[in-house]
C-alpha positions as CSV (number, residue, x, y, z in Angstrom):
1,X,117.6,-141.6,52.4
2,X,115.6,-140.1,49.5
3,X,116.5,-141.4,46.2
4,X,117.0,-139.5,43.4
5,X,115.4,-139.9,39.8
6,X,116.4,-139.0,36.0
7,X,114.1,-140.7,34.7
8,X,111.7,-137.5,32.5
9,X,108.1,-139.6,34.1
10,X,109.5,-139.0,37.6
11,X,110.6,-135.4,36.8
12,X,107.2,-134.3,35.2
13,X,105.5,-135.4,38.5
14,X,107.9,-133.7,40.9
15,X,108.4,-130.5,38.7
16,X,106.8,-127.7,37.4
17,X,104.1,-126.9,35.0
18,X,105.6,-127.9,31.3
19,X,106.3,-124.8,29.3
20,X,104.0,-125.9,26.8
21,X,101.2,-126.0,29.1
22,X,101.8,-122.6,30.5
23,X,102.4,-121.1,27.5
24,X,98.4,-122.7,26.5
25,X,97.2,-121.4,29.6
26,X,98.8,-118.1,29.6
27,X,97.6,-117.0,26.5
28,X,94.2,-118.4,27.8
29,X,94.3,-116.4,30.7
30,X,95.3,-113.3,28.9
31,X,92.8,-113.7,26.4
32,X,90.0,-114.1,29.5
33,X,91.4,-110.7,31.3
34,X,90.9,-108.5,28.1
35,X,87.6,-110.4,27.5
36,X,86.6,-109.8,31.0
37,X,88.0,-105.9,31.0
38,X,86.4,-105.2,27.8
39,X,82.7,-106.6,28.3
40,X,82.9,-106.2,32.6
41,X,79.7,-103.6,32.1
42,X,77.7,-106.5,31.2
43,X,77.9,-108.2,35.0
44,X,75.7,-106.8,37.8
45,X,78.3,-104.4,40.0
46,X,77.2,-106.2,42.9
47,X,77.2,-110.0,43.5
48,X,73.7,-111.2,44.4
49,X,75.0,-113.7,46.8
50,X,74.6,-114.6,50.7
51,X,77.4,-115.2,53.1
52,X,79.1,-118.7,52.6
53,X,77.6,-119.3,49.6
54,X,80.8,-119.3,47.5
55,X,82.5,-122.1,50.0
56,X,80.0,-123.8,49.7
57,X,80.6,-124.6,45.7
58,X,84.1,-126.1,47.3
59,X,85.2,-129.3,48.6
60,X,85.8,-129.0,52.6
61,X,89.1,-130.6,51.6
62,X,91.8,-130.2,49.2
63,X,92.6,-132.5,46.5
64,X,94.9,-135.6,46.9
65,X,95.8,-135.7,43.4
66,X,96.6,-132.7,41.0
67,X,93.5,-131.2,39.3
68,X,93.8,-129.7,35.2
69,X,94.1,-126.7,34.1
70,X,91.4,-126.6,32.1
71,X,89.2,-127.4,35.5
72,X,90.8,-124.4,37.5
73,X,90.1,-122.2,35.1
74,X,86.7,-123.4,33.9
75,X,85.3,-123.0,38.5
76,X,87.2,-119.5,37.8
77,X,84.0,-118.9,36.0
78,X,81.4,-121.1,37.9
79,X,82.4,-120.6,41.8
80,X,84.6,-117.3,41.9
81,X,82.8,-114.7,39.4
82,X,79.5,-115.2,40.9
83,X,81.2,-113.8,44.3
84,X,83.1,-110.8,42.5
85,X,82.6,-107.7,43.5
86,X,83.5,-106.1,40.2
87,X,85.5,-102.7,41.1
88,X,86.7,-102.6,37.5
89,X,83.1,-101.6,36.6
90,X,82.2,-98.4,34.8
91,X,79.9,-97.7,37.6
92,X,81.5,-98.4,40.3
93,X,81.4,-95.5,42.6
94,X,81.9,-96.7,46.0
95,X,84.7,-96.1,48.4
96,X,88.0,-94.9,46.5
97,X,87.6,-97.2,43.6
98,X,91.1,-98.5,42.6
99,X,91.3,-99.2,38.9
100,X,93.9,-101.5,37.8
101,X,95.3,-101.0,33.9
102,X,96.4,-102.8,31.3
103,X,100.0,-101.8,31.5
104,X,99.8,-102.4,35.4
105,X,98.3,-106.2,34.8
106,X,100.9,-107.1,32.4
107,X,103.7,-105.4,35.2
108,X,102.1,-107.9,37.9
109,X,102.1,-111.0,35.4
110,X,106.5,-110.3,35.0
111,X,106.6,-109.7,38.7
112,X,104.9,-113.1,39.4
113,X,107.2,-114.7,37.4
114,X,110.5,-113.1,38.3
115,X,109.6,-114.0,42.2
116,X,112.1,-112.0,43.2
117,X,112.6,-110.0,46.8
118,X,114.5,-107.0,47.7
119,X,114.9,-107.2,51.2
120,X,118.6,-106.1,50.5
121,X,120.1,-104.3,47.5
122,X,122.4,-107.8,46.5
123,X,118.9,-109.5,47.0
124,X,118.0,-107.9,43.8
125,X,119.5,-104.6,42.6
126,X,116.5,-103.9,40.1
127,X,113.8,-103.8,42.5
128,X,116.3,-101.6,45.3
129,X,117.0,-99.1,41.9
130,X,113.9,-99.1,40.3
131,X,111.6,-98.2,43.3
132,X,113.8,-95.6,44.0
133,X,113.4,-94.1,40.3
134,X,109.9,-94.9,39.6
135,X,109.5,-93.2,43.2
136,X,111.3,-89.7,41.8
137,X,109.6,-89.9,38.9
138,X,106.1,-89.5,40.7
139,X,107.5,-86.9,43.5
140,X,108.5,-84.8,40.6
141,X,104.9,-85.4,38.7
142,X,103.6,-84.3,42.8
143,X,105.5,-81.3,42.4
144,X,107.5,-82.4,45.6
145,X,110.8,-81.0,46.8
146,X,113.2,-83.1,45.8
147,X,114.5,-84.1,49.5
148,X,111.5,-86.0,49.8
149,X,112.8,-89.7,49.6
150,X,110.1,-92.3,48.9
151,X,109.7,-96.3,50.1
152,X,107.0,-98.8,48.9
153,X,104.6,-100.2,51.2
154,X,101.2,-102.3,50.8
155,X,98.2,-99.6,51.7
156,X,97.9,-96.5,53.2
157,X,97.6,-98.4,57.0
158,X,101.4,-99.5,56.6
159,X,102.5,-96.2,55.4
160,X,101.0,-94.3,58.4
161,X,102.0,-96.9,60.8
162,X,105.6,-96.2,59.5
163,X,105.3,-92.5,59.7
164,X,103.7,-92.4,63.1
165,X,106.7,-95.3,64.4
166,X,109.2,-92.5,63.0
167,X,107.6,-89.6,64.9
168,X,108.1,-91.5,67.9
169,X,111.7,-92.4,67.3
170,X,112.3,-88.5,66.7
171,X,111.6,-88.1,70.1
172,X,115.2,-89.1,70.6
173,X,115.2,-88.2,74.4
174,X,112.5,-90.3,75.5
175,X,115.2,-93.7,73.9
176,X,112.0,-95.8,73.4
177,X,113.9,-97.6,70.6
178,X,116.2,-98.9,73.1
179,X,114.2,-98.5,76.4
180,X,110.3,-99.2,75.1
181,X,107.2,-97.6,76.3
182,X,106.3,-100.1,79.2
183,X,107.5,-100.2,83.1
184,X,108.8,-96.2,82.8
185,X,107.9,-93.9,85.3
186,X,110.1,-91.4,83.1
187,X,108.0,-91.7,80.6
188,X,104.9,-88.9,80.2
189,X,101.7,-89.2,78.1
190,X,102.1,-88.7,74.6
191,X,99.6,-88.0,72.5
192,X,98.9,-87.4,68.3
193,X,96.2,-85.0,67.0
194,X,94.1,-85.7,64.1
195,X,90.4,-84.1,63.0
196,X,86.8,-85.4,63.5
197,X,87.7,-87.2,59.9
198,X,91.4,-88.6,60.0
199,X,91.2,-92.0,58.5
200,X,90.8,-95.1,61.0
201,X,94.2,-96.6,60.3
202,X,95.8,-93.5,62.0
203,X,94.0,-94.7,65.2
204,X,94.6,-98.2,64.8
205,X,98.3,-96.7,63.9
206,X,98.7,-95.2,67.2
207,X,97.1,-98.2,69.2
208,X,99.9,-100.4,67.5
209,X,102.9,-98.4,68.2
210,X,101.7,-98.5,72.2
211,X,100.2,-94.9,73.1
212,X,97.1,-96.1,73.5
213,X,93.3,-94.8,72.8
214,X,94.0,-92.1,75.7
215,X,97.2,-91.2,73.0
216,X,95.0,-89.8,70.5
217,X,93.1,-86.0,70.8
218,X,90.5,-85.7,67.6
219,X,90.6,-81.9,66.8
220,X,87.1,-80.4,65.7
221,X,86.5,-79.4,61.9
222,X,85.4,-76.6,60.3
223,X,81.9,-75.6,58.1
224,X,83.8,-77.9,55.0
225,X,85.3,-80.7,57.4
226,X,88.7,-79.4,57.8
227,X,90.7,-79.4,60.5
228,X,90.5,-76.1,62.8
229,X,94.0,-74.7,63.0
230,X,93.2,-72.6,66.6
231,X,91.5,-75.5,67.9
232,X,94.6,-77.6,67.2
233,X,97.0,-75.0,69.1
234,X,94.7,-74.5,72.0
235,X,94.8,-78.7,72.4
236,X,98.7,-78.5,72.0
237,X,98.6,-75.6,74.7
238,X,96.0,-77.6,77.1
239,X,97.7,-80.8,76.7
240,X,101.3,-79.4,77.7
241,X,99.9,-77.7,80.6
242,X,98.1,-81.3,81.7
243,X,101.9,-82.6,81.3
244,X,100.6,-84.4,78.5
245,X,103.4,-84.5,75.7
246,X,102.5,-83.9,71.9
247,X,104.7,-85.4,69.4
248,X,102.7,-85.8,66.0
249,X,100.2,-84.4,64.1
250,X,98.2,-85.9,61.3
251,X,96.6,-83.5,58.4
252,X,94.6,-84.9,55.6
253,X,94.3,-83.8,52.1
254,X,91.1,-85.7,51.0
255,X,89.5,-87.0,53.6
256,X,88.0,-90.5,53.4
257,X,84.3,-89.3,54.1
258,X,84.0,-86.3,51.9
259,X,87.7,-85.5,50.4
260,X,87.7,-82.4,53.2
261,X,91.6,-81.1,52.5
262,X,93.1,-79.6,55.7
263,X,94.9,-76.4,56.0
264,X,98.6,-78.0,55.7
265,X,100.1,-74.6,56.0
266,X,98.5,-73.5,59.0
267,X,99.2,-77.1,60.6
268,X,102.5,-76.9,59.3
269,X,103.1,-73.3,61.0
270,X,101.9,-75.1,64.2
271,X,104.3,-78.1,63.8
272,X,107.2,-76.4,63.1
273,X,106.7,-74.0,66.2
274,X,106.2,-76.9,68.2
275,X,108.4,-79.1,67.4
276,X,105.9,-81.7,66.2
277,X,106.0,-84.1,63.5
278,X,103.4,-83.7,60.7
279,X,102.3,-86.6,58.5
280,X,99.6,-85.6,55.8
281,X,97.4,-88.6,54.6
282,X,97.0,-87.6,50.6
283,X,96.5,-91.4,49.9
284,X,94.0,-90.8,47.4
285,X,93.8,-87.1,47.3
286,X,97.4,-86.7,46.3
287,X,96.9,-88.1,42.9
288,X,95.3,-85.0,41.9
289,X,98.3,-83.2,42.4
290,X,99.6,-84.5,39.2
291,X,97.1,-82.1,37.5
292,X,99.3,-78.5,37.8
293,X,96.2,-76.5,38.9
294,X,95.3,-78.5,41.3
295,X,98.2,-78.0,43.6
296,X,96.9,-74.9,45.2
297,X,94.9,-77.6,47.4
298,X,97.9,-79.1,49.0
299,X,99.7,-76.0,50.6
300,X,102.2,-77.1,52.7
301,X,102.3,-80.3,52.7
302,X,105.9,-80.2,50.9
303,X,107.0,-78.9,54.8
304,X,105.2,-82.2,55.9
305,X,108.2,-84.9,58.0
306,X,105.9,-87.3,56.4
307,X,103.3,-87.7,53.5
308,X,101.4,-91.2,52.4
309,X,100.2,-91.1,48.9
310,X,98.6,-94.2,46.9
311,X,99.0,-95.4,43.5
312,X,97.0,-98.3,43.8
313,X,94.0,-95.8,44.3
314,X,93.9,-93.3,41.9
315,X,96.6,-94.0,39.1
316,X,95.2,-96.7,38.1
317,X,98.2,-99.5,39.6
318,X,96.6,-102.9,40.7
319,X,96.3,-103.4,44.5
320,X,98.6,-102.7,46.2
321,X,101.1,-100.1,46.5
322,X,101.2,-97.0,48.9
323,X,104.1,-94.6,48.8
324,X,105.8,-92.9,51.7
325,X,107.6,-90.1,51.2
326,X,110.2,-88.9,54.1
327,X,112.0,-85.6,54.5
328,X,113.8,-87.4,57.7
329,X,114.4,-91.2,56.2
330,X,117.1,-91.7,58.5
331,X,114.7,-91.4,61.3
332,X,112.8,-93.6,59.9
333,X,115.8,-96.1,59.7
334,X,116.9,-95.6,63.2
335,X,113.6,-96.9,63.8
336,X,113.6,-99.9,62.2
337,X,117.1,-100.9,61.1
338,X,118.4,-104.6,62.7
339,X,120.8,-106.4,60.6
340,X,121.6,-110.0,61.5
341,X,124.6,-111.4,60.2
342,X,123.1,-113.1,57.8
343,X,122.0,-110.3,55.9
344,X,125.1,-108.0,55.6
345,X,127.0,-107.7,52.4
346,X,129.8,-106.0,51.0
347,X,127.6,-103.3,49.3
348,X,126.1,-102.1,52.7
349,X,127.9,-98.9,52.9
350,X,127.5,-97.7,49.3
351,X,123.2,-98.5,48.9
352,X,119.8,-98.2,50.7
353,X,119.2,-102.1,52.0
354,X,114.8,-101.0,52.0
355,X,114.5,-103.6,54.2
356,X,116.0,-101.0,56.7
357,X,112.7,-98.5,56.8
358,X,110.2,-101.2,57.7
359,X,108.7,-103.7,59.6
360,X,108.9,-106.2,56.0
361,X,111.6,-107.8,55.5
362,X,110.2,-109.7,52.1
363,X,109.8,-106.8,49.3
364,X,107.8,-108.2,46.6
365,X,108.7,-106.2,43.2
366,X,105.8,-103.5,43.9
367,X,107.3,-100.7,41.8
368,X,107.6,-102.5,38.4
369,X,104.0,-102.3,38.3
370,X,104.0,-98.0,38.5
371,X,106.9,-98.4,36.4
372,X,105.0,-99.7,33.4
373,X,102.1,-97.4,33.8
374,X,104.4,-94.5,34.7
375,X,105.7,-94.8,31.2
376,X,102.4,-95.8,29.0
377,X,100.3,-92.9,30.1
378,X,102.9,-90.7,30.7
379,X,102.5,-87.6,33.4
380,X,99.9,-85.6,30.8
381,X,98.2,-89.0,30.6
382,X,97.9,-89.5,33.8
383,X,96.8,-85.6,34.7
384,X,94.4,-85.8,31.7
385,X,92.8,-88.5,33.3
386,X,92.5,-87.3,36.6
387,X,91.3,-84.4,35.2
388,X,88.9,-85.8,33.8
389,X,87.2,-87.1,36.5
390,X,87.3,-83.8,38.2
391,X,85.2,-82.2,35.6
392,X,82.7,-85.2,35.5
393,X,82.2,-85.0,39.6
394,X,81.8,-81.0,39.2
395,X,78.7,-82.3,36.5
396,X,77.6,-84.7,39.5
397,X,77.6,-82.0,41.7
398,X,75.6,-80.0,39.6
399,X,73.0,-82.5,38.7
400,X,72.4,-82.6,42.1
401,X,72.6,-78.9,43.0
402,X,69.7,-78.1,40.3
403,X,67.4,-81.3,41.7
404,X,64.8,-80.3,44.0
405,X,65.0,-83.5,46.1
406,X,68.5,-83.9,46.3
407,X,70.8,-82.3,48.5
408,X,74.8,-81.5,48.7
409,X,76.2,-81.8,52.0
410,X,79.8,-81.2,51.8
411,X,82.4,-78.8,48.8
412,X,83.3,-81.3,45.9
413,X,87.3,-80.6,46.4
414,X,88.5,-83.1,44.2
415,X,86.0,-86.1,42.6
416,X,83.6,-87.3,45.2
417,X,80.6,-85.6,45.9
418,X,78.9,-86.1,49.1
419,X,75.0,-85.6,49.4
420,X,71.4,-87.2,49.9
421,X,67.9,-87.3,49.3
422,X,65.9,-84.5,50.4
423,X,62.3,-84.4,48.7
424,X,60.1,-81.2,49.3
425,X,58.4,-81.6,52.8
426,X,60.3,-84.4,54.4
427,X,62.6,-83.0,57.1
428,X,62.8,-85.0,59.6
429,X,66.0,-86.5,60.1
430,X,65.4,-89.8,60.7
431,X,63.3,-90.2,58.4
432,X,66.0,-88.7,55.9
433,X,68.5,-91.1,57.2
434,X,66.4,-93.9,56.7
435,X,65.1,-93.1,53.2
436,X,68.9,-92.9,51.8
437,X,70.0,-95.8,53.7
438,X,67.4,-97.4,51.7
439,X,67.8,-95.7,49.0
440,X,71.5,-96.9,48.9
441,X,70.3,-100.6,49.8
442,X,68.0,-100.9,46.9
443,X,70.5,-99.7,44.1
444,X,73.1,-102.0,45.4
445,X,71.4,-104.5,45.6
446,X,70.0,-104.2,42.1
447,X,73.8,-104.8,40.6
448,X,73.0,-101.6,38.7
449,X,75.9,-99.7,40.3
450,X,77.8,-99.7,43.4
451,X,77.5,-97.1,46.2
452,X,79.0,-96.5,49.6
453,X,78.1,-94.0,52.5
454,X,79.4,-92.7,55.5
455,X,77.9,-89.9,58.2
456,X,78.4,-86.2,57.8
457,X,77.3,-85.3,61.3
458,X,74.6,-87.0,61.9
459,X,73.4,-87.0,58.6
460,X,72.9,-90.2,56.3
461,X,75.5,-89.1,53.5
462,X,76.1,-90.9,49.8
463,X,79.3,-90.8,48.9
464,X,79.6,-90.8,44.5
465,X,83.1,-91.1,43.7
466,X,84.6,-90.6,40.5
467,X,88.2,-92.0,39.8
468,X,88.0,-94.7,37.6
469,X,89.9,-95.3,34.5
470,X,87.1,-96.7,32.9
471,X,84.1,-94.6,33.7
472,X,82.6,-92.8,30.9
473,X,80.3,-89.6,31.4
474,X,77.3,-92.0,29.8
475,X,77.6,-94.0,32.7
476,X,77.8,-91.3,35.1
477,X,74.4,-90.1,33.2
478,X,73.0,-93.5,33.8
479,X,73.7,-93.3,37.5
480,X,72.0,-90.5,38.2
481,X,69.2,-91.3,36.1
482,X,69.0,-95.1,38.5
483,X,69.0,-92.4,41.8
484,X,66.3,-90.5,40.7
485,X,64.1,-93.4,39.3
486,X,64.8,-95.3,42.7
487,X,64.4,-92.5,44.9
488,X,60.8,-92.0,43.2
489,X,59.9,-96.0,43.7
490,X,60.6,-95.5,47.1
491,X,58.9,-92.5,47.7
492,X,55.7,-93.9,46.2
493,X,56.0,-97.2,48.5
494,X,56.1,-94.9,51.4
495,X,53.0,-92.7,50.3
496,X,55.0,-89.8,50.0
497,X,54.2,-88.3,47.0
């Protein structure tokens, strides 16, 4: 039998941290994240580092005894900065570059420490009534209907798995809840139709839920990479005729490539016709609808079942939070709801137990952190912002337009614009491809700034996006001036010019 102790020497070893100490270290820490944020220009974008070399400045092991503070803190510095990839850089344009904030920092610091989860509503009423507010606030700021209810997930993958798992239970017929997918002969194909340029987590999405590679049909794009709204019909139309059943169809507004925005009307029209379910993947191009003239863009998408949109990526919230909004959450329950005993409380009947609409059962206090940064930049903060960065990217894209050996390959819809090199005389495509792979290589690996690609076609694309909450149009000007310096280093090594 363990005894027990009073004695304070005992308690100091079996307890926590001394207030004291964490008090020290927390202003420390705080003090090192404003440092950091404020001076985070100076470190090259990019670490200069080879796989395995940051485990190797750690013991194979971990420590017997308790290590200081002081230590932790000080190999924060010496083992983990040399590996960071710093996407809170000024000129970091790569991917969709999520920008954390000082309101959103201070938000995940009080989350930390509260610990709490809301699994249930009794669990913690605050996180249950908050997320639901906080989640309002932003469909209003969207310019959504208002019978679009809204959960919390982690990223954009989760969302989309949900929306797709609740497209399947709405084919209420087919009882897969209670009957599954496997050892039916009752059961036909069923099959979801995205474009060329629907985000990979829809596929893996609809691997998960059990339809299967053969369950997905990629509809062709258009000219500017959107989805073709006759080619989708005629696929419905083959597919039903194959005895193939359609039950969902996935638009995007801002694809991941190029920020291509589908027409959500004309899907919409098809849908409803149908009798399909529509999820629209807005999880970074939806921000943008917080600016009032940009809503035009997104058409429709308020007659979506289904819509994914991400804080974490462009309103400057830390990693991570995705929102899903529903116009059918109790299909989205059916779904998922299972109850064990041990979970049911008096309140049941009179709140939303969030643990209901999900695989999670743990539901760590996400929304405090769009909360805080909700309410410091307000809505005309945030659409100032955004704003913002659609203006600088329509400079970008002009900069580039005017250059003589740079090419745009795709409309700059909202704030990333897709394009290459193209000097006078070389057009040969693999050649092209293999100057801008280069050319991407060699900035990036300079630290000077951070770039990603993907392929337009077959075409070798850059991708410049600009979304962050610290980028300032100097550093933009910078950027371009590193592209054009670069691209003329390497056109000289090759003997081109």
């Amino acid at each position: 039998m363990i005894q027990r102790s009073n004695q304070p020497d005992h308690q100091a070893k079996i307890g926590d941290m001394p207030a004291e100490e964490l008090r020290a270290h927390g202003h420390r820490a705080i003090d090192w994240v404003v440092d950091y944020l404020q001076n985070v220009d100076r470190y090259p974008v990019l670490p200069d580092i080879q796989p395995g070399d940051v485990r190797r400045k750690l013991p194979p092991a971990p420590p017997e005894e308790g290590e200081a503070m002081d230590r932790i803190l000080a190999d924060v510095d010496l083992v983990i900065m040399p590996g960071i990839t710093h996407w809170s850089h000024p000129r970091f344009f790569a991917y969709f570059n999520s920008s954390t904030s000082g309101p959103g920092i201070l938000a995940e610091l009080l989350a930390s420490a509260l610990n709490v989860n809301g699994m249930v509503w009794e669990s913690c009423p605050s996180v249950s009534e908050l997320e639901q507010l906080t989640l309002d606030w932003l469909r209003q700021m969207l310019g959504l209907p208002p019978d679009c209810w809204g959960i919390i997930y982690d990223t954009a993958s989760t969302s989309t798995l949900h929306a797709i798992a609740a497209a399947r239970e709405a084919l209420s017929d087919l009882n897969i809840r209670e009957q599954g997918m496997t050892g039916r002969h009752d059961l036909p194909r069923l099959r979801a139709y995205m474009s060329d340029l629907a985000h990979s987590s829809v596929d893996k999405a609809v691997i998960t839920l059990g339809f299967g590679m053969a369950g997905i049909r990629k509809i062709p794009v258009d000219a500017e990479f959107r989805m073709q709204p006759r080619a989708l019909a005629d696929a419905i139309a083959e597919d039903r005729k194959n005895g193939i059943r359609p039950f969902c169809v996935v638009a995007t507004a801002g694809t991941t490539s190029c920020t291509s925005i589908d027409p959500v009307s004309a899907i919409a029209d098809i849908c409803e016709h149908e009798g399909l379910w529509l999820h629209v993947d807005a999880a970074h191009g939806g921000a943008a609808a917080i600016v009032p003239e940009m809503r035009g863009l997104f058409d429709g998408w308020d007659r979506a079942d289904s819509i994914v949109v991400n804080p974490h990526k462009w309103m400057f919230v830390p990693v991570d939070l995705s929102v899903l909004y529903t116009r059918k959450p109790e299909v989205l329950r059916h779904a998922f709801s299972l109850v064990p005993e041990y979970l049911r409380t008096e309140h049941d009947e009179q709140v939303q137990n969030l643990m209901d609409y999900g695989v999670p059962l743990g539901r760590r206090f996400r929304a405090l952190k769009l909360w805080f940064v909700l309410r410091y930049f307000g809505s005309k903060g945030m659409a100032d912002r955004i704003r913002e960065h659609l203006r600088v990217a329509g400079t970008v894209a002009g900069w580039v337009d005017a250059h003589p050996d740079f090419e745009r390959l795709a409309p700059v819809p909202l704030s990333t614009v897709c394009f290459r090199a193209h000097p006078r005389g070389m057009d040969d495509e693999t050649k092209l491809n293999s100057l801008n792979d280069e050319l991407v290589s060699s900035i990036n690996r300079s630290g000077s700034m951070f770039l990603s690609h993907t392929k337009l076609g077959d075409r070798y694309t850059i991708r410049f996006v600009v979304s962050h909450l610290r980028v300032r149009e100097s550093d933009v000007q910078q950027a371009w001036k590193i592209l054009q310096d670069q691209l003329q280093a390497l056109l000289t090594k090759r003997g081109f010019k």
